[in-house]
C-alpha positions as CSV (number, residue, x, y, z in Angstrom):
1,X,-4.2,-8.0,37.5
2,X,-3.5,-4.8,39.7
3,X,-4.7,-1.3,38.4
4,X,-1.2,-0.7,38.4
5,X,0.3,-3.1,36.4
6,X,-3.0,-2.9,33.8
7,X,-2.3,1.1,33.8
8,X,1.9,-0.4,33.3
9,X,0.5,-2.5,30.7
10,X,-1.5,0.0,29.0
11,X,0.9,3.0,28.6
12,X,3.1,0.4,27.2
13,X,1.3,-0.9,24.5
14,X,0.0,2.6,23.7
15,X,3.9,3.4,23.3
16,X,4.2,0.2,21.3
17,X,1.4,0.9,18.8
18,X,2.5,5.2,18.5
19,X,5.8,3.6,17.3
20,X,4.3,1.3,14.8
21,X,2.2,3.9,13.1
22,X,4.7,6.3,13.1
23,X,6.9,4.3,10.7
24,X,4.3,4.5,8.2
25,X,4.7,8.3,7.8
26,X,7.7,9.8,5.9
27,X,10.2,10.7,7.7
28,X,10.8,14.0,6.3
29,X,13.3,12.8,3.5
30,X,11.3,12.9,0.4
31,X,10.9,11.7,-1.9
32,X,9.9,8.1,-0.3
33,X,9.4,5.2,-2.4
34,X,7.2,2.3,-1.1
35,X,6.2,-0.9,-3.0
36,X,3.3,-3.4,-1.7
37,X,2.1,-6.5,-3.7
38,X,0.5,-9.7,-3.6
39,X,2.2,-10.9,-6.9
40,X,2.4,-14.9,-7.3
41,X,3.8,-17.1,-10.0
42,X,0.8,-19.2,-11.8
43,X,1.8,-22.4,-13.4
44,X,1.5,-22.6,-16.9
45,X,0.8,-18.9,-17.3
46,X,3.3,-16.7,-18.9
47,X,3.3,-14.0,-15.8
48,X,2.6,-13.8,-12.6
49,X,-1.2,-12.8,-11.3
50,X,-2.0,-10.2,-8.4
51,X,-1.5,-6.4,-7.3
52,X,1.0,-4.3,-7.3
53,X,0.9,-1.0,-5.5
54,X,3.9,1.7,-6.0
55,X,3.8,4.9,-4.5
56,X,5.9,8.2,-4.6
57,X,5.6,9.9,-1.4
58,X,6.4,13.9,-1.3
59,X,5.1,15.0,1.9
60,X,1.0,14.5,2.1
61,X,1.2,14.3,-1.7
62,X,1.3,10.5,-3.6
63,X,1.9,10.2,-7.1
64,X,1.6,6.2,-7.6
65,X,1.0,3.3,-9.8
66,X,-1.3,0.7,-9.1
67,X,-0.6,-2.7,-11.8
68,X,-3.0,-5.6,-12.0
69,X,-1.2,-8.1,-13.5
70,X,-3.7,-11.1,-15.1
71,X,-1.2,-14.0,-16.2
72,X,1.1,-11.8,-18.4
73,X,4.1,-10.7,-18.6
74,X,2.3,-6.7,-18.9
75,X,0.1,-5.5,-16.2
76,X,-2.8,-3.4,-16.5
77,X,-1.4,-0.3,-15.3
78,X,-3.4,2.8,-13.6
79,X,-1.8,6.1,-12.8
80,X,-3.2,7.8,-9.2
81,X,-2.6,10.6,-7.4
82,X,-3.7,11.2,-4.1
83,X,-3.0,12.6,-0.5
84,X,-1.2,11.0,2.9
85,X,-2.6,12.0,6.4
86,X,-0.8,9.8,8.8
87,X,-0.6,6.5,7.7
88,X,-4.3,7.0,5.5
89,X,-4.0,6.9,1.6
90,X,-6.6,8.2,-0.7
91,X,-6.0,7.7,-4.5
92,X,-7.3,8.1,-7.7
93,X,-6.9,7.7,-10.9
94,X,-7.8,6.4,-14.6
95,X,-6.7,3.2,-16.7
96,X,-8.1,2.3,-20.3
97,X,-11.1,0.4,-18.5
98,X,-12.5,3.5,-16.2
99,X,-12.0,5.2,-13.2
100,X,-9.8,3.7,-10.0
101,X,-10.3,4.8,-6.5
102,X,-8.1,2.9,-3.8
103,X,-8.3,3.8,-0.1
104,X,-6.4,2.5,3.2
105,X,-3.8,2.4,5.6
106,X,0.1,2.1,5.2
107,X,1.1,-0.1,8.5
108,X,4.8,-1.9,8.9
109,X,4.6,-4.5,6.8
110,X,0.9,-4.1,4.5
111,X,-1.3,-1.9,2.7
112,X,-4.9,-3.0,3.7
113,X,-7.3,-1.2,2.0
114,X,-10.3,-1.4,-0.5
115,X,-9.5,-0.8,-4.4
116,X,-12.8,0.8,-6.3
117,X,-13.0,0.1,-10.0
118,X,-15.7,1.6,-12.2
119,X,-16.2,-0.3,-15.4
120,X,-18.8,1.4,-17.5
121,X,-21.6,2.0,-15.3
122,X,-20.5,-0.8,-12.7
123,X,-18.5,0.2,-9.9
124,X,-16.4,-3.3,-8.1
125,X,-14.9,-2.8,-5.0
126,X,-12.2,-5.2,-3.7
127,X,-11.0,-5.6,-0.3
128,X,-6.8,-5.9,-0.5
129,X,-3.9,-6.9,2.0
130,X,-1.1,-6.3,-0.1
131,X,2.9,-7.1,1.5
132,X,5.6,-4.4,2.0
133,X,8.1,-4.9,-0.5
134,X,12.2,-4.4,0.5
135,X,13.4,-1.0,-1.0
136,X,15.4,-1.8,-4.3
137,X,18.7,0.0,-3.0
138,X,18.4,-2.7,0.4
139,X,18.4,-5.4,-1.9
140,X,21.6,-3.7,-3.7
141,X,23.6,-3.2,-0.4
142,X,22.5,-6.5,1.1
143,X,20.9,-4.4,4.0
C-alpha cells in the first residue's frame, strides 16, 4: 500500500469513526430519550430476565432508570442520575438492595459498560453490552 492511499485510507476512517460517535451525543433537541436492554423471554418463567437501561438526556445531565428484571413480570428498579461528556455516561443511584454505580459508553447501536452494585458491604461489578432499543414514537409511525 502507498503512503498515499494509507494516508486516503486513514483520513477516511477517521471521518467514518467522528460520525459514529457523534450520533451518540444529543443533538441539541432535549430532552432525548434512549432505551438499551438485553431482555429475553425464559421458558417457564412468568417474565422475561436481563437489563434494561432508560435514560433522559437534558444536555450533559441524565436522569435514568436502570431495571433488572429476574423472571417476573416486576423488575428490580434503581433510580440514577448522572452526567454525559461525549458519548461517556457516569450514573448513580440507590435501589432497596444498596447503592448502583454504572459507567460506559453510548455508541450506535449498544451501551457497553460496567454496572457496580453494593450489597451490604460487597460491592459486584458486572461487565454489560446492552442493545439500542427503537424510539417508541418510530415504532408508532412505522419509521
Amino acid at each position: 500500500m502507498s503512503r498515499a492511499s494509507w494516508i486516503a485510507s486513514f483520513a477516511v476512517a477517521f471521518v467514518l469513526v467522528g460520525c459514529a460517535m457523534g450520533q451518540c451525543a444529543p443533538s441539541g433537541k432535549y430532552p432525548r430519550t434512549e432505551s438499551f436492554s438485553t431482555l429475553r423471554s425464559i421458558k417457564d418463567l412468568p417474565g422475561p430476565a436481563g437489563i434494561e437501561l432508560s435514560l433522559e438526556e437534558h444536555g450533559e445531565s441524565i436522569l435514568a432508570t436502570l431495571r433488572d428484571y429476574e423472571g417476573s413480570p416486576e423488575p428490580l428498579e434503581t433510580k440514577l442520575r448522572g452526567t454525559l461528556k461525549g458519548c461517556d455516561v457516569r450514573l448513580s443511584g440507590q435501589n432497596k438492595r444498596g447503592r448502583v454505580e454504572v459507567s460506559g459508553k453510548i455508541a450506535i447501536a449498544i451501551f457497553k459498560g460496567t454496572i457496580v452494585r453494593q450489597v451490604g458491604k460487597d460491592a459486584y461489578s458486572e461487565k454489560v453490552s446492552l442493545k439500542r432499543k427503537p424510539p417508541r414514537d418510530n415504532l408508532e409511525s412505522g419509521l
